[in-house]
Each structure stands twice: as C-alpha cells, then as structure tokens.
N, C-alpha and C positions, 0 to 999 in steps of 0.2 A: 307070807305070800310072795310070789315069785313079781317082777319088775321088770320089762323090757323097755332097754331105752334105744332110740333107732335115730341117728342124726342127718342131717340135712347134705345137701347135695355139698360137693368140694369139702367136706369134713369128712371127718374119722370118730370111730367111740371116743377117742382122745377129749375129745370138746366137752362129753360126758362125765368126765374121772368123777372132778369136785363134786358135783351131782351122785355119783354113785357112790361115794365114800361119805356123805350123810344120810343116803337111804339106806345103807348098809350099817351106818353105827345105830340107825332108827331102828334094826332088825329084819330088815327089808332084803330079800335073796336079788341080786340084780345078775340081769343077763342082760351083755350088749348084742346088738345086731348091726354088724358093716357091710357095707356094698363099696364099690367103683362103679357109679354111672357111667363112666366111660370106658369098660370093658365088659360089664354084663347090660342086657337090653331091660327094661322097666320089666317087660313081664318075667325074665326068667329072675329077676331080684326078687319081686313080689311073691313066686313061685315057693321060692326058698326061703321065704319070710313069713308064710302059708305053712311050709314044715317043720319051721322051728316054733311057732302057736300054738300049731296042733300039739307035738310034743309036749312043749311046755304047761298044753291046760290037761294035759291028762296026770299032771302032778298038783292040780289043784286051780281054786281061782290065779290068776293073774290080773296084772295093770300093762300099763303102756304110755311111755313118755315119749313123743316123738317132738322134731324139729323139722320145719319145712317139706323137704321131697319126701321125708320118712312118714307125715302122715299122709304125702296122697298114696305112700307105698301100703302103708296100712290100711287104708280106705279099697284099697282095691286086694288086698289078701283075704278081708274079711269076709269080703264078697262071695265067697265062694261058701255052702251048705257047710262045707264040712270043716269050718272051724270053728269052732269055740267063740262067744265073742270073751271079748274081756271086763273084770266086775268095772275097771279104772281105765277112761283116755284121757292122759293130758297131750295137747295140741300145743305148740308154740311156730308159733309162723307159718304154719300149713296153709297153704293157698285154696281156703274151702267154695272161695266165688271165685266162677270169672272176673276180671277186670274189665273196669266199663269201657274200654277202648275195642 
C-alpha cells in the first residue's frame, strides 16, 4: 500500500526521512508531498495535493501521515467529490478545533 506523508508549515519532507525509512523497511511504498506556504496560496497547494491522491488511489488503497498545516491541507483536498478518500489518516498536530480564544 502506497503512504503519503505531508509535513507541517516551516518544514520540509526532510522531518519525514526517519519515518519513511521504517515504513519502507515495513514494506510500505511512501510518497512524500512538499509545499512552501510562503510562495504557493493554501488553495493552490491543496489543489496539487488533490492531484497527487487522485493519482495515487487509482494504483490502489492508500494511507496518509500528516503534521500540522499538512492536515488542514488534507482536510480540504479531500473535500472535493472526486478523490478517493484514503483506507489510513494519521493526524499529528493538526489543528482540528478552533481555539477557545
């Protein structure tokens, strides 16, 4: 099964490696997914995080490891009819509520 790991704001896939070199000797196909929030706008990242899904689940189920901005990016690609969802989400720090302030 295919793995998409997608990391949080001011990171790189880099933060990913160790994580992907134990789901990989686990047998696990990992695919990362990078952004620059400060050169692409939320939606056009999300856009492109929309077409690498779709791709990705027309070769089968997929998972999805996000961090932080990467699950609200994920939360809003999924959104849309025409992807796939995925069999696997792990969430780590995703900002799923508002904050009570």
């Amino acid at each position: 099964m295919n793995i998409v790991l997608i990391h949080g704001l001011s990171r790189t896939p880099a933060c990913f490696w160790p994580l992907a070199g134990r789901l990989q000797s686990a047998g696990w196909r990992v695919h990362h997914f990078g952004y620059a929030a400060f050169v692409e706008s939320f939606d056009q990242i999300s856009q492109r995080l929309r077409q690498q899904l779709y791709k990705l689940s027309q070769q089968g189920p997929y998972g999805v490891v996000v961090h932080s901005l990467g699950g609200l990016l994920l939360r809003a690609a999924l959104g849309q009819a025409t992807v796939p969802q995925p069999i696997h989400v792990v969430m780590l720090g995703t900002p799923n509520q508002r904050p009570r302030l």
